[in-house]
N, C-alpha and C positions, 0 to 999 in steps of 0.2 A: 517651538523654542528648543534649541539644541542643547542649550546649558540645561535644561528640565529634564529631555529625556537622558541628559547623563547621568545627575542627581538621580533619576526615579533607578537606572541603570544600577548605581552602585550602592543604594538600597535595596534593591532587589537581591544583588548579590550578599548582601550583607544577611539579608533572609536565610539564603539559599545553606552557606555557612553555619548556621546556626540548627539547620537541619541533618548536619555531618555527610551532606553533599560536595562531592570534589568533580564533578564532571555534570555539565549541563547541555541541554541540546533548546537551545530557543527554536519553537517551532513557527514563527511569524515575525519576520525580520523585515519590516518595511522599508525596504531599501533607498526609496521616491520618497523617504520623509526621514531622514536620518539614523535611522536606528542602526543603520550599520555604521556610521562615522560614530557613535556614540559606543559601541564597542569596540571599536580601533582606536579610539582616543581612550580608554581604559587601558587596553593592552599596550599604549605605547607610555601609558602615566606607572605601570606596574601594579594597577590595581583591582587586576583579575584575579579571584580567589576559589575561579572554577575549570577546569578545561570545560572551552565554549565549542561548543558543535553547534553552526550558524544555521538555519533554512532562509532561504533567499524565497520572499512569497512571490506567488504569480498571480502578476494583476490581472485578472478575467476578466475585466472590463475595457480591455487594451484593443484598440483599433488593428494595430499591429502585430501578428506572432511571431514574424521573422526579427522584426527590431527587435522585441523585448528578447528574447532567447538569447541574441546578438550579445545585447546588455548583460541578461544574466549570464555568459560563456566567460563576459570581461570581468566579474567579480569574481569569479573561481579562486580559491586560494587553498593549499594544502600540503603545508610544508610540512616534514617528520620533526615532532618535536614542539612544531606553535600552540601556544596554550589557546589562541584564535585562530580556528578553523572555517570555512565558507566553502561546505562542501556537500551543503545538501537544497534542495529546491523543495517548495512548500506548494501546497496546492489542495484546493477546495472541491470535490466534485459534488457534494452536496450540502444540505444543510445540515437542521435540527429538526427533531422529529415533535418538539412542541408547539413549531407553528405551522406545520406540514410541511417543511423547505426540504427535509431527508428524502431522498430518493428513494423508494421501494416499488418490489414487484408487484404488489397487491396494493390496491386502491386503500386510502385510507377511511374509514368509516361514516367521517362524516367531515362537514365542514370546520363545524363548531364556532361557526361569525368569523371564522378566520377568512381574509380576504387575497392573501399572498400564499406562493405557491402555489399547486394544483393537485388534482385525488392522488397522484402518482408521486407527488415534489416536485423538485427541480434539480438542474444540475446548473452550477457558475460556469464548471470547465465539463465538456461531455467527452465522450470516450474518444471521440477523436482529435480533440484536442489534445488531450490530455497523451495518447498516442504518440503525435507531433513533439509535444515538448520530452517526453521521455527519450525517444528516439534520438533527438537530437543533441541533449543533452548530458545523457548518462554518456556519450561519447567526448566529452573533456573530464570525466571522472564525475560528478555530483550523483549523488542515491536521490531517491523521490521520497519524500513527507507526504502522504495524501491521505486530505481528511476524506472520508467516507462513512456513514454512521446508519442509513438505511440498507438493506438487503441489495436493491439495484446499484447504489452508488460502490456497495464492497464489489459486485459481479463488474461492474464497467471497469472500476478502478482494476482491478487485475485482470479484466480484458484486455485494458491499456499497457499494463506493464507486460503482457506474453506476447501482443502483437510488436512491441517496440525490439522486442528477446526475436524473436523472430527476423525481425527486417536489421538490426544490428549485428546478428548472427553469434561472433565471437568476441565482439565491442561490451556487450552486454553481461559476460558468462560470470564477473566479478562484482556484478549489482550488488547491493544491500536496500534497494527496498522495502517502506514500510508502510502500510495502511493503520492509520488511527482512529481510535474511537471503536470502530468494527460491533456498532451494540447490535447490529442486527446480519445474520448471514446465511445465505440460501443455503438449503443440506447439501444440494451441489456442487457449492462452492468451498465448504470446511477444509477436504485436503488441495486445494490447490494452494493455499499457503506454502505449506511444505516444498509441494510439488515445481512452484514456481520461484523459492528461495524468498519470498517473502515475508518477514517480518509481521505478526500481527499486535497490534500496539495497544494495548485497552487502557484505559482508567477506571476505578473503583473506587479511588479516596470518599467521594463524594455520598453522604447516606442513602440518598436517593439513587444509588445504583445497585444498591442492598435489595435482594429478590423479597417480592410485596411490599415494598415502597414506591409506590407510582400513584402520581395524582389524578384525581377526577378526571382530567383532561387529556391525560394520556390515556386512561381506561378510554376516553370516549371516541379518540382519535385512532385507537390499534387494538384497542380490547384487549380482555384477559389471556386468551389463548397464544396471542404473538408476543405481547410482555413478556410475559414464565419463559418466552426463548430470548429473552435478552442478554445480551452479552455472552456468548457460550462460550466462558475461557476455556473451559476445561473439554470441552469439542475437538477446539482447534489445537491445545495444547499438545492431547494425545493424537493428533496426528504425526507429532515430531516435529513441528513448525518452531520457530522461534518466536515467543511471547515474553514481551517486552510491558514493563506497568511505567505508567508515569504521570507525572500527579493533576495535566490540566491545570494548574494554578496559572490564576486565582480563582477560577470559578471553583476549584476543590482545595483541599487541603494539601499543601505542600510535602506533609511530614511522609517520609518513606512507610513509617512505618502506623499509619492508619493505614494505607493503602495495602502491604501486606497482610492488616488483622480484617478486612472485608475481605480480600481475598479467599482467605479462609472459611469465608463467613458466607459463601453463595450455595451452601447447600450441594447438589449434583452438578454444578457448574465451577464449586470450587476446588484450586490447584491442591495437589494431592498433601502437600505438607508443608511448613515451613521454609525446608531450605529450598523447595521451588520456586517459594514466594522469594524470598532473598535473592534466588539465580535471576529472577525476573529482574529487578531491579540493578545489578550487576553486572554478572558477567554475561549474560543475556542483552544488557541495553549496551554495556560495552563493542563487543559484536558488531550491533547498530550501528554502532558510532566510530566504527573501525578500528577500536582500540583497543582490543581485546589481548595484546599482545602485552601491553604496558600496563594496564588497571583492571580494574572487574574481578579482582579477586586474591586472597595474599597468599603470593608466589615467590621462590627464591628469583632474581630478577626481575620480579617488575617493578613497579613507581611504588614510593612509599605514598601513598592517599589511602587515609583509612579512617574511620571512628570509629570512639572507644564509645559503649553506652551505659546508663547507668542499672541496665537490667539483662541477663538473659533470655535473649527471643529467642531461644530455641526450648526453653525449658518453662517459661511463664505461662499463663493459659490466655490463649486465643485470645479472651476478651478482654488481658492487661497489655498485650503489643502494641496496640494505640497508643499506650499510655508513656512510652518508652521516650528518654530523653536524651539528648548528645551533652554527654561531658567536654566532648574534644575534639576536634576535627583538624585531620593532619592533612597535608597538599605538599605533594614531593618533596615528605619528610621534614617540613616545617609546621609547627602548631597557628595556626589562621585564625583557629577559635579554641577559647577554653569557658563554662558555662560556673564563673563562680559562684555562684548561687549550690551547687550541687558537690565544692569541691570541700 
């Protein structure tokens, strides 16, 4: 129903505002079911209250890779200035590592009655695919969204973006590609991030990404020793990669700022301080999002988008930045939100 996904749309938004968020990147935009008429129909009512950075997903179950590219080539949109952007492609190469659907190098331990997947995972999109559509497509300008979350899926996934750099030659050299999720990744592979201008994209809002929080089933599935290597932000960080946090929701919490006070909170894997945590979230995801020029951070010339909070995080202790609340949230210098309750 189109009038529903526009409703659940402009509740969503209305979420996102209240988080002192002014710029969003929807990573799963079903194109074959409305969701992008349902954000064009916002944009053309005036009631976007975010700059939207769109992912156009890729159906892997497509008969066809030349049509569908075709299709996604014809939605391209990326005007300087549009608060609606359609300039990024979405794509899956693996799963989830709790029902063995993530793709890893090493077998995983056991079965555990699970009947989908296999010892290794799977992949929706495999490295050649995923090749093809890079190739093809970073050439009318789109970056690549690609989830990846086991060790094999992060090594194909930027297998796929170096061979596409390769065979596009000079088409390619202004990428912003990003891998998401990245909870698991071969020592191999830590600086080709950097190496390869790739973006590495994590989420932490979520408790259970909090190091010694994993359930029986994940112990039983990957054991203790490749867990303790979960998510290595602070690996790949100090390589000089671009590390980007973002929040998953709704499976996680929305609030920027749970997702900075875990960040803090991963022990020898957490970002070195504060204002790293905030870069992540900023001018770090701005970058991402190619906007780095106009937001991500207050500069003389750029967009006024900013909230005000009702704590400082940079002075509060680690364990109250969760706690931290938006009084205001401004969007090119108009007030979108203000939280009376706290005024």
């Amino acid at each position: 129903d189109k009038n529903a996904q526009y409703q659940s749309l402009l509740w969503s938004l209305d979420k996102i505002k209240r988080q002192g968020i002014t710029s969003v990147g929807n990573a799963r935009v079903y194109w074959q079911r409305g969701y992008l008429d349902a954000w064009k129909k916002a944009d053309r009512n005036w009631k976007l209250t975010a700059r939207a950075t769109l992912a156009l997903w890729v159906y892997p179950e497509v008969l066809n890779d030349t049509h569908q590219i075709q299709q996604l080539k014809n939605l391209y949109s990326d005007q300087p200035g549009d608060f609606l952007r359609v300039n990024q492609i979405k794509m899956y190469n693996d799963g989830i590592t709790i029902n063995r659907t993530a793709a890893l190098l090493e077998p995983y331990l056991s079965s555990h009655g699970l009947n989908i997947g296999s010892d290794h995972g799977l992949n929706y999109l495999d490295q050649g695919r995923m090749t093809t559509y890079i190739k093809e497509l970073e050439k009318v300008g789109f970056d690549m969204l690609i989830h990846a979350i086991g060790d094999r899926g992060v090594h194909e996934s930027l297998n796929a973006i170096e061979a596409a750099r390769q065979q596009n030659g000079p088409l390619a050299q202004d990428r912003r590609h990003r891998i998401t999720h990245v909870e698991f990744v071969d020592e191999a592979d830590i600086g080709r991030f950097n190496a390869l201008d790739v973006t590495a994209d994590f989420q932490v809002a979520g408790d259970w990404t909090l190091p010694g929080q994993h359930s029986e089933l994940e112990v039983a599935l990957l054991g203790h020793a490749r867990l303790a290597d979960q998510i290595p932000l602070a690996d790949v960080y100090h390589t000089g990669a671009n590390v980007t946090l973002s929040s998953d929701w709704d499976v996680s919490s929305l609030s920027p700022f749970v997702g900075m006070m875990h960040l803090l909170q991963r022990g020898a894997q957490s970002l070195p301080n504060i204002q790293s945590a905030i870069a992540a979230y900023t001018i770090n995801a701005a970058y991402a999002l190619r906007q780095e020029d106009k937001v991500g951070s207050l500069e003389v010339g750029k967009l006024a988008d900013m909230a005000i909070l009702d704590q400082d995080i940079l002075t509060v202790s680690t364990a109250d930045i969760g706690k931290t609340k938006v009084l205001m949230t401004i969007l090119d210098g108009e007030i979108i939100y203000k939280n009376r309750k706290k005024w």
